[in-house]
C-alpha positions as CSV (number, residue, x, y, z in Angstrom):
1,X,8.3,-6.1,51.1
2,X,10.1,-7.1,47.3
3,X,6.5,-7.5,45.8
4,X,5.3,-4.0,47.2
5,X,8.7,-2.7,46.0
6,X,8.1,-3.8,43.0
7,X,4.0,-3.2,42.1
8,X,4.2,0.3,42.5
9,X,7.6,1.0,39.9
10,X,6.1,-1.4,37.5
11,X,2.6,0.2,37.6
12,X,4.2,3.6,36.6
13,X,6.2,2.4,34.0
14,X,3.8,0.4,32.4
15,X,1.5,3.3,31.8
16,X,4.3,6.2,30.9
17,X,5.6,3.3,28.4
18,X,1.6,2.8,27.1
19,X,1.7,6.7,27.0
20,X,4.6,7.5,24.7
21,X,3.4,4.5,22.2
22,X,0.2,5.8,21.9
23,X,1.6,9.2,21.6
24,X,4.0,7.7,18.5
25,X,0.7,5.7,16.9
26,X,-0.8,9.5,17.1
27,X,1.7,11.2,15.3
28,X,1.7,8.3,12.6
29,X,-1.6,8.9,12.0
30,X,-2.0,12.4,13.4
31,X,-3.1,13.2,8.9
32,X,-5.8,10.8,9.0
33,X,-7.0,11.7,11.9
34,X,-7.5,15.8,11.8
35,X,-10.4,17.7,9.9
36,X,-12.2,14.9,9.4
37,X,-15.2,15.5,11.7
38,X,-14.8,12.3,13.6
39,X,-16.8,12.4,17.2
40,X,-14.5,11.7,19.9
41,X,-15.9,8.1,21.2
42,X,-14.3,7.2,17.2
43,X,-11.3,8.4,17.9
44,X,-11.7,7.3,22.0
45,X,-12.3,3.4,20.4
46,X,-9.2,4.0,17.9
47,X,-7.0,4.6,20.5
48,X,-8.0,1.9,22.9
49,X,-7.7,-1.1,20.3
50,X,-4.3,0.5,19.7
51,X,-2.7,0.2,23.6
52,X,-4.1,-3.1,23.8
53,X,-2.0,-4.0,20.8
54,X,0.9,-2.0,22.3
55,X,0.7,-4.2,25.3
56,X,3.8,-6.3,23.1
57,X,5.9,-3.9,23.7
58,X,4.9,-2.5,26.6
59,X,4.5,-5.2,29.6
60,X,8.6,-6.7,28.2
61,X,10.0,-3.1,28.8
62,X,8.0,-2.6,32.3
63,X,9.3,-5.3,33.6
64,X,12.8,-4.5,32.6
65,X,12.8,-1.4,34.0
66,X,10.3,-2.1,37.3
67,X,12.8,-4.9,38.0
68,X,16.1,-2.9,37.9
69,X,14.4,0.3,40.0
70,X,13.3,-2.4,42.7
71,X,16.9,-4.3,43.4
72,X,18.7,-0.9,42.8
73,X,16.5,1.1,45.2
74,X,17.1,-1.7,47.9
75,X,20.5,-2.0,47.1
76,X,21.1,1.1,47.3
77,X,19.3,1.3,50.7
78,X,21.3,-1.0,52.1
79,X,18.3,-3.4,52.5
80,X,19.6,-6.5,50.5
81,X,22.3,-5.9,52.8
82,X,19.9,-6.0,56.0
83,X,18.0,-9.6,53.9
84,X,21.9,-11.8,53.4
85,X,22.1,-10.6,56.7
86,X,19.4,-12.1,58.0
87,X,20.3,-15.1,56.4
88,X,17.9,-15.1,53.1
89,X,19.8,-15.3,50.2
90,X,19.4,-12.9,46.9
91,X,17.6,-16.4,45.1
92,X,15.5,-16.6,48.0
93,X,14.7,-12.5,47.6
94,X,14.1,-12.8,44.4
95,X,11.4,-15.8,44.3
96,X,8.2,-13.6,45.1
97,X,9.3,-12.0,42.4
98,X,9.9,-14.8,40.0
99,X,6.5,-16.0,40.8
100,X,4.9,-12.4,40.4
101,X,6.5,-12.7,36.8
102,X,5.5,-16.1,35.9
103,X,2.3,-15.1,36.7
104,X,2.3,-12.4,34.6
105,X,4.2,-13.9,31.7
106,X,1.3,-16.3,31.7
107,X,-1.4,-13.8,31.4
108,X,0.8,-12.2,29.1
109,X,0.2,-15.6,26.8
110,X,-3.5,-15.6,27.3
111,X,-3.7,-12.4,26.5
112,X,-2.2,-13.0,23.2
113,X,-4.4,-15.7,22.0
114,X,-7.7,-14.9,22.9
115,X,-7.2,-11.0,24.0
116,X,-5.0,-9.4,21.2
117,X,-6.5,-10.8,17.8
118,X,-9.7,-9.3,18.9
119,X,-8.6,-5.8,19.4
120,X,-5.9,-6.6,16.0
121,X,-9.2,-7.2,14.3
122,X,-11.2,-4.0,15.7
123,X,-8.3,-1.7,15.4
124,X,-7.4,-3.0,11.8
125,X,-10.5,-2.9,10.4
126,X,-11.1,1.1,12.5
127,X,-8.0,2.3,11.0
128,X,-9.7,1.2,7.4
129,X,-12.2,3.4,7.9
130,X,-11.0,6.0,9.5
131,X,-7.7,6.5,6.9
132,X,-10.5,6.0,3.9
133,X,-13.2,8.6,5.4
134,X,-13.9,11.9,3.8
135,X,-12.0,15.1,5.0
136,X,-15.0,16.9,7.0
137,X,-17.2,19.5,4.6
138,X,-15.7,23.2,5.1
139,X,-16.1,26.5,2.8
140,X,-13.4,28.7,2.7
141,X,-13.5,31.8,1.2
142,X,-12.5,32.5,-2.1
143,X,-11.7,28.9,-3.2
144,X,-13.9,26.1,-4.8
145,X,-15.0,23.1,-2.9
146,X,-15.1,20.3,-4.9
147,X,-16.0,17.8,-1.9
148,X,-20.2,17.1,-2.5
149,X,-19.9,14.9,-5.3
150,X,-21.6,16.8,-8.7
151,X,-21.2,20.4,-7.2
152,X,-18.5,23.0,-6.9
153,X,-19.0,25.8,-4.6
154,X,-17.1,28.9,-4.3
155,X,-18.0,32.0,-1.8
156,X,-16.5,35.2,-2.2
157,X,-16.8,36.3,1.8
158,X,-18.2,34.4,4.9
159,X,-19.7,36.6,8.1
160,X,-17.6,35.8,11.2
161,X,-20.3,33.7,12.6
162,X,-19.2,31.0,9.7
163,X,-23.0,30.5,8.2
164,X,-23.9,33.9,6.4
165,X,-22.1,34.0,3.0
166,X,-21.8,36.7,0.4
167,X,-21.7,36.1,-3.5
168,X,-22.3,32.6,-3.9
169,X,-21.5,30.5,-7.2
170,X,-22.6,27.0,-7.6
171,X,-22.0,24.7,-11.1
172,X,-23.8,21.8,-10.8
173,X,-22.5,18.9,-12.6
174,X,-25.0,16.3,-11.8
175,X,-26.4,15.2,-15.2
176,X,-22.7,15.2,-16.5
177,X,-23.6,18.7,-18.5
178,X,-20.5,20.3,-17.8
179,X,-20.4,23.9,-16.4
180,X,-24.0,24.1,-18.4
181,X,-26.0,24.9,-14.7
182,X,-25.2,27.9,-12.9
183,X,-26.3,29.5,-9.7
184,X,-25.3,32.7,-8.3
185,X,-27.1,34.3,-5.4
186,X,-25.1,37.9,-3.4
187,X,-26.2,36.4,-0.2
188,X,-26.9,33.3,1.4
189,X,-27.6,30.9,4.7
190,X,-25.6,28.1,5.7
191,X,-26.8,25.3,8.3
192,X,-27.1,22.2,8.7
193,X,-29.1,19.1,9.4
194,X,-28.5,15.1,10.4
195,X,-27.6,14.3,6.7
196,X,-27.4,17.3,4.8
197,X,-26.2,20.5,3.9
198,X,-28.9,23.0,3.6
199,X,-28.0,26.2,1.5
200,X,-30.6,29.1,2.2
201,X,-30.0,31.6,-0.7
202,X,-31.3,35.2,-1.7
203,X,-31.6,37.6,-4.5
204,X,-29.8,35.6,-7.7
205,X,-29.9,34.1,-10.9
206,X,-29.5,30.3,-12.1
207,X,-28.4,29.9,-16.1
208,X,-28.9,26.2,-17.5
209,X,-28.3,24.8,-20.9
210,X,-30.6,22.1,-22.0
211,X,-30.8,19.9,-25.5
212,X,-33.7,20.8,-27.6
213,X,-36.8,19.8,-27.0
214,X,-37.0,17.0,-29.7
215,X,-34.3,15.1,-30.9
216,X,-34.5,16.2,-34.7
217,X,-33.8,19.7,-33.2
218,X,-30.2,20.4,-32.6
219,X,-30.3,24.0,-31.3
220,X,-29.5,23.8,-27.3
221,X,-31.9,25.6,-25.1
222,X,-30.7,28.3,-22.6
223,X,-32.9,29.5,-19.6
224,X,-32.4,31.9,-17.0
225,X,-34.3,31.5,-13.6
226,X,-34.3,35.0,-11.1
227,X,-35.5,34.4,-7.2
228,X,-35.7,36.1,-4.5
229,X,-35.2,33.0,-2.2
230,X,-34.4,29.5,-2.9
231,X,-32.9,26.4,-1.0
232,X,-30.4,24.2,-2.1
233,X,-30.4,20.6,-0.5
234,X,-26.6,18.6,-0.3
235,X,-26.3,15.2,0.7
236,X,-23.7,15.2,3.3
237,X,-23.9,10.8,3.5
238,X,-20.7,10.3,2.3
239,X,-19.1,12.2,4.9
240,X,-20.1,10.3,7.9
241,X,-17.5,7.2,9.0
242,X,-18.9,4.0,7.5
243,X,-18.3,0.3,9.1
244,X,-16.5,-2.1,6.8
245,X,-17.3,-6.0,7.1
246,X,-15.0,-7.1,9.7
247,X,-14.9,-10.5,8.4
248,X,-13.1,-8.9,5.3
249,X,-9.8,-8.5,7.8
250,X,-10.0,-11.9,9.5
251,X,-7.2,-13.8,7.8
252,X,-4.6,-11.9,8.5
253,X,-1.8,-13.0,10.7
254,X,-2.3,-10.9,13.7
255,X,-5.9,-11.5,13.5
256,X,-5.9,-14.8,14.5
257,X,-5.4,-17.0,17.4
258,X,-3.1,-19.8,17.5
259,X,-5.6,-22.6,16.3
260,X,-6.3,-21.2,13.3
261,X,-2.9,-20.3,12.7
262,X,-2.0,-23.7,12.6
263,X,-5.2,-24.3,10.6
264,X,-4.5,-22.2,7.7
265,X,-0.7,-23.3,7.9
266,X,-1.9,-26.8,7.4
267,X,-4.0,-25.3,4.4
268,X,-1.2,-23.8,3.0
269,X,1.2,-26.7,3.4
270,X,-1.8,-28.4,1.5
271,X,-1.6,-26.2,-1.3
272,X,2.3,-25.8,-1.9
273,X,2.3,-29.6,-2.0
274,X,-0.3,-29.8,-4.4
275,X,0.9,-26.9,-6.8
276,X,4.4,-28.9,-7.0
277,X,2.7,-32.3,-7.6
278,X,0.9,-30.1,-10.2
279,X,4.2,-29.3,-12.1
280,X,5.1,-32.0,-14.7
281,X,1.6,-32.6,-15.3
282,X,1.3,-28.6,-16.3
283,X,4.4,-28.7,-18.8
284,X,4.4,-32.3,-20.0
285,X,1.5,-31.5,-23.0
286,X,5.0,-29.1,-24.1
287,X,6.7,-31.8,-25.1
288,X,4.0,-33.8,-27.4
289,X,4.6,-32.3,-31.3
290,X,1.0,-30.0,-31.7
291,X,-0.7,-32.7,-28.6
292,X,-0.3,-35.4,-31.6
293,X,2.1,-37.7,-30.7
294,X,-0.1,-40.4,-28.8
295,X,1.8,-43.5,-27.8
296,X,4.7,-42.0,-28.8
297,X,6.4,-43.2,-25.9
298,X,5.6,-46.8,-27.1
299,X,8.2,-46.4,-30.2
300,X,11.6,-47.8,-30.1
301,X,14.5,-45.0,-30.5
302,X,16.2,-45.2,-33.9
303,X,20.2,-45.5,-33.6
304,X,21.0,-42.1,-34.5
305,X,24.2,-41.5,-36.9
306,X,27.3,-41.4,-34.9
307,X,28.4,-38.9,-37.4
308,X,26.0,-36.4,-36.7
309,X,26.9,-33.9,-33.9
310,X,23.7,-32.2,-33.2
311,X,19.9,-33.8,-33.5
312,X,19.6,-30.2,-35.8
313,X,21.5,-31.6,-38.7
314,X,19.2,-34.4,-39.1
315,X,16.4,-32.2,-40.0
316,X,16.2,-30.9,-44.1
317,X,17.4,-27.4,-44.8
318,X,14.4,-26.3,-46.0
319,X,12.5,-26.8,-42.4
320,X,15.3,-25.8,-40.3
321,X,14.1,-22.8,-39.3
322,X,10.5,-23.8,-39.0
323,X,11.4,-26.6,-36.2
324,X,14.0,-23.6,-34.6
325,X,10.8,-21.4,-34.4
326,X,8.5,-24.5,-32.9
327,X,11.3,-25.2,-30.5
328,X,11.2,-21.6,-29.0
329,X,7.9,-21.5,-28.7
330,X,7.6,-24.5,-26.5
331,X,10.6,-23.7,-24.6
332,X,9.0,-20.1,-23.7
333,X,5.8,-22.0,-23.2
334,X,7.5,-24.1,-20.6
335,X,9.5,-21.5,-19.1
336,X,6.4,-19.0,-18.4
337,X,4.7,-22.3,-16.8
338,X,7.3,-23.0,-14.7
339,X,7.4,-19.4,-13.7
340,X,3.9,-19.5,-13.0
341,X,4.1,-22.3,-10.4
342,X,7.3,-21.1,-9.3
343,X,5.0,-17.6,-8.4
344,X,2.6,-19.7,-6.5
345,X,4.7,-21.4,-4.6
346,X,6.8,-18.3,-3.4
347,X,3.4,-16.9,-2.6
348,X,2.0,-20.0,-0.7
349,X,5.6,-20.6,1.1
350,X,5.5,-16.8,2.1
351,X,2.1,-17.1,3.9
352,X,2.9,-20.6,5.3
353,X,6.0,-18.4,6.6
354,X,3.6,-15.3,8.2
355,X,1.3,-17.8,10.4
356,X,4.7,-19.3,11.7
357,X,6.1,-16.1,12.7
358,X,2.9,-14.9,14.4
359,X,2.5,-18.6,16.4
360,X,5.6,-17.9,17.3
361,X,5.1,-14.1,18.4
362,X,2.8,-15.4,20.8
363,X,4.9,-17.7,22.6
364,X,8.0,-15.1,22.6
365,X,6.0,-12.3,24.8
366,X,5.5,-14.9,27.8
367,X,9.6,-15.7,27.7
368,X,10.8,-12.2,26.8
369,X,9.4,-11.0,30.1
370,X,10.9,-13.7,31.9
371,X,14.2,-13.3,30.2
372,X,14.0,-9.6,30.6
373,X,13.2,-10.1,34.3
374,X,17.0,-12.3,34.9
375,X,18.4,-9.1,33.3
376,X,16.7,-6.7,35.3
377,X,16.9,-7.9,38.7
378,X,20.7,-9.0,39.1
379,X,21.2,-5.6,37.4
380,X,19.4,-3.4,40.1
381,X,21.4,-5.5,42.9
382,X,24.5,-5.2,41.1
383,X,24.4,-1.2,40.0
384,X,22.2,-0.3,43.5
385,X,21.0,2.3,42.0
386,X,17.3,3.8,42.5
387,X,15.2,5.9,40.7
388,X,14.7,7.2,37.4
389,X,18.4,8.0,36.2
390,X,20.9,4.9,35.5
391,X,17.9,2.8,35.5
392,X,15.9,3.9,33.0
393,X,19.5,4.4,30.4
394,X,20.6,0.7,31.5
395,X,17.1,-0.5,31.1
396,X,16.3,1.1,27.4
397,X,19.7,0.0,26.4
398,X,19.3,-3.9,26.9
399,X,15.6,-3.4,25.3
400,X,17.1,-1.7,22.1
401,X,19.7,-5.1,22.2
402,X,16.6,-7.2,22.6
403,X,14.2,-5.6,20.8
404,X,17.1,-4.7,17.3
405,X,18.0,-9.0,17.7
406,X,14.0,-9.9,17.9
407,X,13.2,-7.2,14.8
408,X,16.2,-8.6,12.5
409,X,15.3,-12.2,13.2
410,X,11.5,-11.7,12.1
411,X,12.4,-10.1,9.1
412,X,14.8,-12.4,8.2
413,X,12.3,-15.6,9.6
414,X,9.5,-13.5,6.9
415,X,12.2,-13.4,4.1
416,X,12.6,-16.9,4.0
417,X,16.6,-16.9,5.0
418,X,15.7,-18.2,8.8
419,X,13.6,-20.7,9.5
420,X,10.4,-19.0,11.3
421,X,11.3,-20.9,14.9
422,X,14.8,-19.7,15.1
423,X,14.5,-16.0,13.6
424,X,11.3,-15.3,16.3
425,X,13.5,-16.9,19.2
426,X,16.9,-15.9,18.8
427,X,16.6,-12.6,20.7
428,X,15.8,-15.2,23.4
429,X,18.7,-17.3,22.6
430,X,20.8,-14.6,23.1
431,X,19.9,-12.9,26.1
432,X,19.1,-16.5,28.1
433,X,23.2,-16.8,29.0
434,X,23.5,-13.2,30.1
435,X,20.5,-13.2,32.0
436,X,22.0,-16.5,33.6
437,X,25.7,-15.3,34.0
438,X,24.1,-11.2,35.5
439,X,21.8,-13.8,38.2
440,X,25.2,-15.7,38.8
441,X,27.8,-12.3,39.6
442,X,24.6,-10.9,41.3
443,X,24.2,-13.8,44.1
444,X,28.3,-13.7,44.8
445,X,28.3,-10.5,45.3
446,X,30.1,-9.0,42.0
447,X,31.6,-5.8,41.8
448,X,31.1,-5.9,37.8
449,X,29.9,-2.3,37.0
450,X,32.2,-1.0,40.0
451,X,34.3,1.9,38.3
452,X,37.0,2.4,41.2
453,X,37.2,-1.8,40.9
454,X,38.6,-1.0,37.4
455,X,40.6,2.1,38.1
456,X,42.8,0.5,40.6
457,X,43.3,-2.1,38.0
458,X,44.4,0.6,35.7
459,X,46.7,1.5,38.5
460,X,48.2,-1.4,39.3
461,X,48.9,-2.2,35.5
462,X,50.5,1.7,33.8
463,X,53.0,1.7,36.5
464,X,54.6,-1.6,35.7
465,X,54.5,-0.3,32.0
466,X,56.6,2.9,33.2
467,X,58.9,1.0,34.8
């Protein structure tokens, strides 16, 4: 009875909640998407990549919110009522629905590893493509299109049934002549074929400029061309959606399960080590005089003049400022070094950091719904409240809480100023004692979100204040 109480809620949820993200990742990229000519299966794929990477989000918040509709609809009933009074406890209740969770929490984990860098991959490298294709080929009238590379084309009126066109002007700019070839036709066909634009045109005149015929002859050539009918030919190739390498997109974080991400961390770890074992050997050539002073290190320091307050005074007046200007330059040298491998190591740290934070992400969804779950549940018993009302507000509100805690702690795990294991967990941190302490008023029976509980507390307190 709890597990069909519970399917049907979570179902619905799941899917509304999978609804609205895909409706936000459509109005992100609503611009790249529109006037581009795209056939729908594109668009179709785009969007099925994109709830599969949603499914983060998604499954935590379902089960949140399937959980507290379930208890509060049979508290409310009166039916976990009916079940302590049978003698079953609310742990007892509750187990099919523990089980139910762990058994999705461990799918949930699967699904990450082997599932979601798959459809990361496909929907990262779709959303390449798609953001860096063309806008689709149009002529509108009275305005020059510039999109068929070499050409610009301008039509003074188009028929309403889009292909006839009146007063057309073409400049060809193919042989990098400038506006030196003209076309003008007063009417024209438009239509298309697989690749190409075909431009059927009547009654005009083509001007073209050409260099002489010989190159001792600078006097430019002009000739005029009049037709009846000609055809133009446009290749329309750049305008269909091209495939980028995949393989291109494969090492990034969320494109990887968590083997390699432990593989390139080890790679990583490999190379900060190396670039700071690298670091005296880089800027010790600095401190050899011109790379001359060979077994200099061999020679016994003179005892310098107790007298003399700086190593400067030693050196003659007349070269002063010649050993000042030598000094500078290898302390600049040395400082632009260290700088360097100070670079690289920020750069090699910060990577090391990414492939923590995603190992990490990918334990986190499994517990999240499990922790969500000890909210949800005790919750529903303890409000009894059905439906799609106090629910749904108590519901969002602790997954804002989770979901503000988990967002702050992976930017700060990214940033370096938490270690990658404690920034990705601590939303669980958090939330584990008051999922714990909700599943411990909800078996006594607590009245903790009662409101006449508190206002004959009120009561009981303001008089003894007035008198």
């Amino acid at each position: 009875m709890v597990l069909k109480a519970f399917i049907r809620p979570f179902i619905v949820t799941f899917f509304i909640v999978m609804f609205i993200l895909l409706m936000l990742f459509l109005f992100k990229y609503i611009d790249d998407l529109i006037g581009k000519g795209f056939e729908w299966y594109v668009i179709l794929e785009l969007l099925f990549y994109a709830s599969a990477t949603n499914v983060a989000m998604a499954l935590p918040l379902a089960i949140l919110l399937s959980s507290i509709m379930t208890f509060g609809s049979l508290g409310e009933n009166y039916e976990l009522v009916a079940i302590k009074s049978a003698g079953i406890s609310l742990r007892k209740a509750m187990m099919p629905l523990v089980i139910a969770v762990i058994t999705l929490s461990t799918a949930a984990f699967l699904f990450s590893d082997y599932m979601l860098p798959v459809a990361n991959l496909k929907m990262g490298s779709l959303l390449y493509d798609v953001r860096n294709q063309k806008a689709a080929f149009g002529i509108r009238e009275g305005v020059f299109n510039n999109d068929i590379p070499g050409y610009s084309i301008r039509v003074e009126r188009k028929d309403p049934d889009g292909q006839t066109l009146h007063n057309v002007l073409i400049y060809s700019h193919v042989n990098n002549s400038g506006n030196g070839n003209v076309l003008l036709a007063k009417e024209g066909r438009m239509f298309r074929t697989e690749d190409s634009l075909v431009l059927k045109l009547k009654n005009g005149i083509r001007y073209e400029e050409m260099p002489g015929a010989h190159n001792y002859n600078p006097r430019e050539r002009f000739v005029r061309y009049r037709f009846k009918e000609t055809e133009q030919k446009f290749d329309l190739s750049a305008f269909k959606l091209t495939r980028t390498d995949e393989s291109l997109f494969r090492s990034n974080y969320a494109m990887l399960n968590m083997d390699q991400l432990k593989y390139y961390r080890d790679s990583f770890m490999v190379k900060v080590d190396s670039n700071r074992h690298t670091v005296f050997p880089y800027i010790k050539v600095f401190y050899k005089q011109f790379g001359a002073a060979a077994g200099y290190e061999k020679l016994k320091p003179r005892q310098l003049n107790p007298y003399v307050s700086s190593v400067l005074e030693r050196v003659p007046g007349q070269k002063k400022g010649q050993v000042l200007q030598i000094a500078k330059d290898e302390v600049r040298s040395i400082s632009e070094a260290l700088n360097s491998k100070v670079s690289t190591d920020d750069d090699f740290r910060s990577r090391v950091r990414g492939y923590m934070v995603e190992y990490n992400r990918k334990l986190t969804l499994s517990f999240s719904c499990l922790v969500l779950f000890f909210i949800g549940a005790p919750l529903g018993a303890i409000i009894r409240k059905g439906g799609l009302g106090l629910p749904v507000v108590t519901a969002v509100t602790f997954f804002l809480i989770y979901h503000t805690i988990s967002t702050i702690g992976e930017k700060s795990a990214k940033q370096g100023t938490l270690p990658p294991e404690v920034g990705m967990w601590i939303a669980i941190i958090v939330l584990t004692p008051l999922g714990a302490f909700l599943t411990y008023k909800a078996t006594v029976d607590s009245v903790l979100f009662d409101i006449d509980i508190y206002k004959q507390w009120f009561k009981k307190i303001i008089p003894r204040k007035k008198a």
